[in-house]
N, C-alpha and C positions, 0 to 999 in steps of 0.2 A: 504494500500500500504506500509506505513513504521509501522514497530511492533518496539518492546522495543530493540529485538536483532539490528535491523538496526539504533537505535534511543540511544545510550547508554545514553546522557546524562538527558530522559524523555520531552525534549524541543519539542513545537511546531512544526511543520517543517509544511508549507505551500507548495501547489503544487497545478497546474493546477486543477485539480480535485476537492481538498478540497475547494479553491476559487471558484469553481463554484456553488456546493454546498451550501456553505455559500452565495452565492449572488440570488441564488431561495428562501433558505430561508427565506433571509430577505424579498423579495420580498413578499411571500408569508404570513410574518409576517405583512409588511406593508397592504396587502389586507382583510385580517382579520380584521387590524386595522380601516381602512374605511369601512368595511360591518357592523363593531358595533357604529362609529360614524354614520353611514347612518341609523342604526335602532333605536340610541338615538335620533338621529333630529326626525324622521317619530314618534316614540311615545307617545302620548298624552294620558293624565288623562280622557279624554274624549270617550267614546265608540257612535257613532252611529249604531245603529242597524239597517242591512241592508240598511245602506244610506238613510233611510227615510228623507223626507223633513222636514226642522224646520216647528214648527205649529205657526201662527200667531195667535193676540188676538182673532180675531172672531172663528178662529180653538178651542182655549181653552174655550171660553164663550160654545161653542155649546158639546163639549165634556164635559164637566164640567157639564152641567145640563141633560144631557144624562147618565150620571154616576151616578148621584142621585136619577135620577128616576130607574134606573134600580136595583143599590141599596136599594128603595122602596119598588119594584116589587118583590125584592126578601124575602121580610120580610111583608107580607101583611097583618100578623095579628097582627102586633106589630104596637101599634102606636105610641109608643113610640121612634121608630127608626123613621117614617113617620116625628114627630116633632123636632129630632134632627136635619136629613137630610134637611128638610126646614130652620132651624134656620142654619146650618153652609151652606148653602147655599144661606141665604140674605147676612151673613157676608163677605163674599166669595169678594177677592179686584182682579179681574185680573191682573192690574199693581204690587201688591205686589207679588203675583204669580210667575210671569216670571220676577221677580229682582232676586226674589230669586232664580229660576231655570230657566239659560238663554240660549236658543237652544236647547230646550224642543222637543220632536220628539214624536211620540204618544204611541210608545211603553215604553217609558219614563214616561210620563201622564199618563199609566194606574198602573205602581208599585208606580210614587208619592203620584197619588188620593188614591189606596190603601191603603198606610201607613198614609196618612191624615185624613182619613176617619175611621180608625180603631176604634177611639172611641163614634162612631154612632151604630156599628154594638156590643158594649157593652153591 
């Protein structure tokens, strides 16, 4: 609305308009502003996968020796892996378990036992 010719001395000039403007704006600055506080609160270090339910101790005992057997089954001419899998398997503490990993879900349980497990399958 006002250019340089209408405006000689380069000074701000405010009007209807430009105030409206600047108050969508801001408005639209402040809404931004709470769509990323709302996504800081909402984000957690934590993933559940698919919502699964947490697994209780008896969940982890029975999955835990179901994973070593089958770990077993998979290697049936090594008995070598057979006496690892046994032996880290009596040591096997459930309560230190789930200190260490708390709100465990089962899709969780099978990359931990995995990477627990990896040096059985050596």
């Amino acid at each position: 609305m006002f250019n340089s010719v209408n405006n000689p001395f380069n000074r701000r000039i405010e009007s209807s308009t430009s105030s409206d403007t600047n108050g969508q704006q801001q408005r639209q600055q402040e809404q931004k502003q709470q769509e990323r506080n709302l996504l800081d609160e909402e984000e957690s270090d934590e993933v559940r996968i698919g919502g699964r339910p947490i697994m209780s101790e008896d969940d982890i005992i029975y999955m835990t020796k179901d994973y070593i057997n089958r770990l077993k089954n998979e290697y049936p001419d090594d008995e070598k892996v057979a006496q690892k899998a046994d032996k880290w398997l009596s040591k096997f503490d459930v309560k230190k378990f789930m200190k260490r990993n708390p709100n465990i879900t089962i899709s969780d349980f099978n990359m931990i036992m995995f990477m627990e497990t990896e040096s059985i399958r050596k």
